[in-house]
N, C-alpha and C positions, 0 to 999 in steps of 0.2 A: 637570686635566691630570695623565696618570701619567709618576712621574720615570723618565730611563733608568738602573738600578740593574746596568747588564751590566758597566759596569768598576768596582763598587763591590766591596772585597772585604770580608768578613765578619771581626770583631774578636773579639767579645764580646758574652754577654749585658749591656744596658746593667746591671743588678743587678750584676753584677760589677764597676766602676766608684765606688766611692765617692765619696761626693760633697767635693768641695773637693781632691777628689785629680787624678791623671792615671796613665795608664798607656801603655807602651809597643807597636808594634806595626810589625812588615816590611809596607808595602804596595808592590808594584809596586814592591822592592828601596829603597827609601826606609825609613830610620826613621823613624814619624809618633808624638808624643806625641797623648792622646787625654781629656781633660780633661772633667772632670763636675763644674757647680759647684753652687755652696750650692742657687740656684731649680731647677736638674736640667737644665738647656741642655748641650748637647754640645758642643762645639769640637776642630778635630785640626790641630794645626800641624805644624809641623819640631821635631822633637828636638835639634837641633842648635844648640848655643849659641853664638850667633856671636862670644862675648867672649871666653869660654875656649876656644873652639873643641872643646868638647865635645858628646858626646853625651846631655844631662843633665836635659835641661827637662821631661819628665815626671815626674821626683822634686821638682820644684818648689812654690813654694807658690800655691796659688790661692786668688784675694781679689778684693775690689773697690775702685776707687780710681774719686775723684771728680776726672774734667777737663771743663774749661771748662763747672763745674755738670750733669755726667752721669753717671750710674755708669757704669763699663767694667770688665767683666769681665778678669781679667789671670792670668799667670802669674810669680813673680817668681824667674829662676836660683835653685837652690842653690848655686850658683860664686861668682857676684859680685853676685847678688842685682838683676839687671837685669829690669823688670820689660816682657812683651810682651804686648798689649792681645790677647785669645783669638779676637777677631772679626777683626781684620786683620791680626794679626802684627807690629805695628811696635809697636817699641820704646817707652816713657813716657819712659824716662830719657834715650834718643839719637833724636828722630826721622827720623836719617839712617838707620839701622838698622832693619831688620824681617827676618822669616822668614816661608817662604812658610806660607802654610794649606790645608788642605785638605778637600776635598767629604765632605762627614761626611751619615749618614743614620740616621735608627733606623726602623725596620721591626721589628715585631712583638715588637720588645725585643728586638730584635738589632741592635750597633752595625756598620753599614757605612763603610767610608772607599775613597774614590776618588782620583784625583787631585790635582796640586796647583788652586787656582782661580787664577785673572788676581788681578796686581798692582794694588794698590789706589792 
């Protein structure tokens, strides 16, 4: 099955993306952070810190934390150090708290990001 990549917009060579880092990017007037971790999986959330109410979380640190016995990939604020799980956006520390994610693609080594996806 081919995906539909018509509202995907184009980021970055994934190589430019460091791994365990994130970087920023305007898609479809949204600021999206854009996250490469340690195994090289891609993730692109919200930039938007909902604690500071900053725009901050792609300067964050990305790691992995072990819940209810599974890795989860994560991002932890530079602000207040709140840490949001990179697959769904919600919060480790407040599970009432999340931020949206969004449709992320790599195509030929090139990062695409889409929309936001449905709340989990």
């Amino acid at each position: 099955m081919t995906k539909d990549t018509t509202s995907l917009v184009p980021v970055c060579p994934l190589e430019e993306i460091t791994r365990e880092s994130g970087v920023t990017a305007l898609v479809h007037g949204k600021a999206v952070a854009i996250f490469r971790t340690h195994s090289g999986d891609v993730y692109a959330l919200s930039n938007y810190d909902p604690f500071s109410h900053a725009s901050v979380l792609a300067r964050g640190i990305v790691g992995t934390r072990t819940v209810a016995g599974e890795p989860v990939d994560f991002v932890a604020s530079p602000m207040h150090k709140q840490a949001f799980d990179l697959h769904t956006g919600r919060c480790l520390d407040d599970g009432t708290v999340s931020v949206p994610t969004y449709e992320i693609v790599v195509t030929d080594g090139m990062v695409l990001v889409g929309g936001p996806k449905e709340a989990r």
